[in-house]
C-alpha positions as CSV (number, residue, x, y, z in Angstrom):
1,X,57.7,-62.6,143.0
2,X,54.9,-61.4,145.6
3,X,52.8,-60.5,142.4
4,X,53.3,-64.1,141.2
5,X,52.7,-65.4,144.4
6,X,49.0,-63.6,145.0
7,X,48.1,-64.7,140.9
8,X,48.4,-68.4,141.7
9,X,46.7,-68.1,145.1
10,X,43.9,-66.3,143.2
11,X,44.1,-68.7,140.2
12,X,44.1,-71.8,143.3
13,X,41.2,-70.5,145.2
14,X,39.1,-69.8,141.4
15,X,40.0,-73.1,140.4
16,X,38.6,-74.3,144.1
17,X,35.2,-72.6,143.1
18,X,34.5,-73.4,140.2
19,X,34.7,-76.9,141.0
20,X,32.6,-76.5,144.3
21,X,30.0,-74.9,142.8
22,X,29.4,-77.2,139.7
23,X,29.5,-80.2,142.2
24,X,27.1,-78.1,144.5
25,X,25.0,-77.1,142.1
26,X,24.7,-80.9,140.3
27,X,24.0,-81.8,144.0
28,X,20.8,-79.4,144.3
29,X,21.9,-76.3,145.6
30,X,21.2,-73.2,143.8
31,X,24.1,-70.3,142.2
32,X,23.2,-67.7,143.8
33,X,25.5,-65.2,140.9
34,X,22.8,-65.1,138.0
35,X,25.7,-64.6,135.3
36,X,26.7,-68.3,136.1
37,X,23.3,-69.6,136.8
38,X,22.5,-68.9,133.3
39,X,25.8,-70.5,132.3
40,X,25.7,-74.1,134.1
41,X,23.6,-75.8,131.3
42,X,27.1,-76.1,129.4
43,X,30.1,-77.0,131.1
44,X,32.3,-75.0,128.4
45,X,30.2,-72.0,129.1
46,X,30.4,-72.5,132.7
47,X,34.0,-73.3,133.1
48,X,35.0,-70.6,130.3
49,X,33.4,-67.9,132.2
50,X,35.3,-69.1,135.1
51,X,38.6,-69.3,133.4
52,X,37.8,-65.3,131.8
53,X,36.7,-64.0,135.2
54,X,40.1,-66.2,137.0
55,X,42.3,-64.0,134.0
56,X,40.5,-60.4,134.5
57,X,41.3,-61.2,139.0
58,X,44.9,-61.9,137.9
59,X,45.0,-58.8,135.8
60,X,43.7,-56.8,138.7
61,X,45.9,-57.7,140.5
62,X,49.0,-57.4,138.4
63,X,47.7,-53.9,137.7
64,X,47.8,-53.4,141.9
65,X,51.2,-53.8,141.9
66,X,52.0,-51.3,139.0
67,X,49.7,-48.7,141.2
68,X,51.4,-50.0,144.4
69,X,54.7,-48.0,143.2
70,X,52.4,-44.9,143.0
71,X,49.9,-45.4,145.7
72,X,51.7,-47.2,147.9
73,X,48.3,-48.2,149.7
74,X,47.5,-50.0,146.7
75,X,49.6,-52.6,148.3
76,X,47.2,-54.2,150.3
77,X,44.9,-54.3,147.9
78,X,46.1,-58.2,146.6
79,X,46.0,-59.7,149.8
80,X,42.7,-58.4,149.9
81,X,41.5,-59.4,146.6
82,X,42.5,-63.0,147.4
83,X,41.1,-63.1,150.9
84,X,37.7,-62.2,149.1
85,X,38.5,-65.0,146.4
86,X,38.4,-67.3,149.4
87,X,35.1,-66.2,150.7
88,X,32.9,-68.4,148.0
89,X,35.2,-71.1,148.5
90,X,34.9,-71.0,152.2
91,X,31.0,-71.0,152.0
92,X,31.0,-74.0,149.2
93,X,33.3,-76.2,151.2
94,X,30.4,-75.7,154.5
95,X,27.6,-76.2,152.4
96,X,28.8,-79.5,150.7
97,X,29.8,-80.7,154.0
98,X,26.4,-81.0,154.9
99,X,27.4,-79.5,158.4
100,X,26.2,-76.1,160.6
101,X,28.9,-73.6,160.9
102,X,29.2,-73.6,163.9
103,X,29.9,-77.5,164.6
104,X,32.4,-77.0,161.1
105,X,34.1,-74.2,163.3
106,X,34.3,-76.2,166.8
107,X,35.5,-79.6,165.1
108,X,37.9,-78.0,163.0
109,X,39.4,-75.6,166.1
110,X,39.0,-79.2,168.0
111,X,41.2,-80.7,165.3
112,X,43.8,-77.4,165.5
113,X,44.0,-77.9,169.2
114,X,44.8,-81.4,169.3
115,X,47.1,-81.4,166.2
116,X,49.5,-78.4,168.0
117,X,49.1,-79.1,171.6
């Protein structure tokens, strides 16, 4: 269930930025990975590659739970590989906002604040 769980959070956070970066990109901002860059011309292509790299993650990760029963370190290792999933998706999100970090950061901990007080 925990191996299903970390699959569709990958899967989620793929879908997330793939869609980020072809709006970003159709915006003006430039791919930074040159093995999409090449790719956004087509939009099969592009979302393709995305949909092959989203499978290989969910693979890995599948396969981390087969080495967790040997290595039980291995077991942090999905967590992980979904927190790094979220990094590109983090980064899109503040650049198609148009705002600084650090005033996305201090309204959004404003918002926290004020929502739970």
């Amino acid at each position: 269930m925990r191996m299903l769980k970390y699959a569709i959070l990958f899967a989620v956070f793929s879908l997330i930025d793939a869609l980020t970066t072809w709006i970003g990109t159709h915006r003006g901002f430039a791919e930074a990975n040159p093995v999409l860059a090449e790719r956004l011309s087509n939009p099969l292509l592009f979302f393709g590659s995305f949909t092959l790299f989203t499978l290989l993650g969910v693979g890995v990760i599948a396969f981390s739970f087969y080495l967790a029963k040997r290595v039980p370190a291995m077991n942090y290792f999905p967590a992980l590989f979904v927190a790094l999933k979220a990094l590109p998706v983090l980064n899109n999100l503040i650049l198609l906002t148009g705002l600084p970090p650090l005033k996305l950061t201090l309204a959004a901990t404003a918002r926290w604040l004020l929502g739970f007080a």
